[in-house]
TORVEX-920261 format. One record per residue (C-alpha): residue in three letters; y, z, x. Coordinates in nm, 2 decimals, m for minus. Example, Ala and Ser with C-alpha at 12.3 -4.5 7.8 and 13.67 -1.06 7.14 Angstrom:
REM residues 2
zalum/v/w/u
ALA/m0.45/0.78/1.23
SER/m0.11/0.71/1.37
//
This chain:
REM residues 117
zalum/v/w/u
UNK/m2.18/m1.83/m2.58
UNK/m2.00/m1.83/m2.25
UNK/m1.64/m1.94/m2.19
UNK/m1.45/m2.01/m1.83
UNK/m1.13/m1.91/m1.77
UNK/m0.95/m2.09/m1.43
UNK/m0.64/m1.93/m1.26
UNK/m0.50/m2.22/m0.95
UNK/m0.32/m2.16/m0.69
UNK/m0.19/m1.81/m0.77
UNK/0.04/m1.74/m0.42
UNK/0.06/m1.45/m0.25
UNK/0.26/m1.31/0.09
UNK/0.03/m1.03/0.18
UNK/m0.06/m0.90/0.57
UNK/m0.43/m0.97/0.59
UNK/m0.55/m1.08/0.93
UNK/m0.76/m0.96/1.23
UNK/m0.49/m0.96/1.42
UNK/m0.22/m0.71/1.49
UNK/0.05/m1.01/1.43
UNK/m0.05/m1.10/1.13
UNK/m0.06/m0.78/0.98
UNK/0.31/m0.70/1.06
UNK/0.42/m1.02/0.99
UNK/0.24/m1.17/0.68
UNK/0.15/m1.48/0.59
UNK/0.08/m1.71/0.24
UNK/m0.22/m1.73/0.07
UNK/m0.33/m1.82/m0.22
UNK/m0.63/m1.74/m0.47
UNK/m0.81/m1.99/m0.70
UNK/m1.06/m1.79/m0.96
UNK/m1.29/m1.94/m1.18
UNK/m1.42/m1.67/m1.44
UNK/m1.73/m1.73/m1.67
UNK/m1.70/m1.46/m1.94
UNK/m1.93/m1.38/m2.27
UNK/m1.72/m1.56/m2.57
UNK/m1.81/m1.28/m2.86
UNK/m1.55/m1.25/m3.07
UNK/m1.31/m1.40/m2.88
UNK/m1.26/m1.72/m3.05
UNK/m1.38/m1.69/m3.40
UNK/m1.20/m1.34/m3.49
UNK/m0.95/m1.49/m3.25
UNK/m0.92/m1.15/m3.08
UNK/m0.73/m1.13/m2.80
UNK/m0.85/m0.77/m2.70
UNK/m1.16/m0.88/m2.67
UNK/m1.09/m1.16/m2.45
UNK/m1.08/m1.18/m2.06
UNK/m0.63/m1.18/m2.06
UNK/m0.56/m1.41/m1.76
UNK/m0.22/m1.18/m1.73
UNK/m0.43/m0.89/m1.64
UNK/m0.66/m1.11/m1.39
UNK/m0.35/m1.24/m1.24
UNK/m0.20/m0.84/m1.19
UNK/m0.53/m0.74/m1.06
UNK/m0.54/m1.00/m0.84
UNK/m0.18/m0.92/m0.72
UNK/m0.26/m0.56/m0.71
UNK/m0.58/m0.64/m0.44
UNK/m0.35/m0.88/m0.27
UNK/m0.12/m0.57/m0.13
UNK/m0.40/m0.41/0.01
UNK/m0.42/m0.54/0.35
UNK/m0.75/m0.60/0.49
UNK/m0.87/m0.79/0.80
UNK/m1.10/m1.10/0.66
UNK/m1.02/m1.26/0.34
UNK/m1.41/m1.23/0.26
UNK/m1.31/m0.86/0.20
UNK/m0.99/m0.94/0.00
UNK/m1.21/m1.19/m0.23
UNK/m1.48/m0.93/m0.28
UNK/m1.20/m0.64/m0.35
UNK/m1.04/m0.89/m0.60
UNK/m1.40/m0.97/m0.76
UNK/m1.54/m0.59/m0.80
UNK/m1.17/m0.51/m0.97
UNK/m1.21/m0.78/m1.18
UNK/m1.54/m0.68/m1.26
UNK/m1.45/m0.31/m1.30
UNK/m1.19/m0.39/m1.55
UNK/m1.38/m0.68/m1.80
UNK/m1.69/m0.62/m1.86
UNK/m1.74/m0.95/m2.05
UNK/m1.72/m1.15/m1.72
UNK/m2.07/m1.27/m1.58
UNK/m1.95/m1.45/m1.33
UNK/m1.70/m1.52/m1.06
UNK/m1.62/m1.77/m0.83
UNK/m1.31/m1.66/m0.58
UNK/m1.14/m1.86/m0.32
UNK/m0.89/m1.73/m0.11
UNK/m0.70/m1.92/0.16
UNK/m0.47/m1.83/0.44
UNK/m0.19/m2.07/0.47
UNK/m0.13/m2.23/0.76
UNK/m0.33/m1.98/0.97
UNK/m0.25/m1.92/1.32
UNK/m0.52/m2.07/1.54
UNK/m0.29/m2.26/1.78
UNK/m0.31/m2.59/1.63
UNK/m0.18/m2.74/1.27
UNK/m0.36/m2.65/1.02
UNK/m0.31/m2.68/0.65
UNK/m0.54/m2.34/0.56
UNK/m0.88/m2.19/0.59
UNK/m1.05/m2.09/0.32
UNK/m1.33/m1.84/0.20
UNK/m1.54/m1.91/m0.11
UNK/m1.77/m1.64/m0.28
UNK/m1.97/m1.61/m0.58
UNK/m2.08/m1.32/m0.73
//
């Protein structure tokens, strides 16, 4: 049996961007993660070292966040092979990470990049 753990709109100041600018200056983002994860003995032994701890996701994520990269695809993949890396009861991710207000010369609310892995 399978369970899904969903961490919304954890925010982030971080310095990714392709451009000089934004890597000196930062910007907001935020992450959405929705985490499939084998169930085992989680709930009936009600084991919490056995479970996927959504404090740990959020750290990881937080700890990829500070690494600046130039896309977001490479931030979401970084965020997804550490998560993977450090539970190996999760089968499946689905990361979405978003760039607030994003400087492309107009107003935008954000752009966002979805993978699934």
């Amino acid at each position: 049996m399978e369970y899904r753990i969903v961490l919304n709109r954890m925010e982030f100041r971080a310095f990714h961007g392709c451009y000089d600018l934004e890597q000196q200056v930062g910007n907001r983002f935020t992450v959405d993660l929705e985490i499939t994860a084998e169930l085992g003995e989680v709930a009936s032994e009600d084991c919490v070292e056995k479970a996927v701890n959504y404090l740990l996701v959020y750290e990881t994520v937080r700890e990829q966040m500070r690494v600046t990269q130039r896309t977001i695809e490479r931030v979401s993949m970084n965020i997804m092979d550490a998560l993977y890396a450090r539970f190996p009861q999760i089968r499946h991710i689905r990361c979405t990470v978003s760039k607030l207000a994003p400087p492309l010369g107009g107003k935008l609310e954000k752009v966002s990049v979805v993978l699934e892995k």
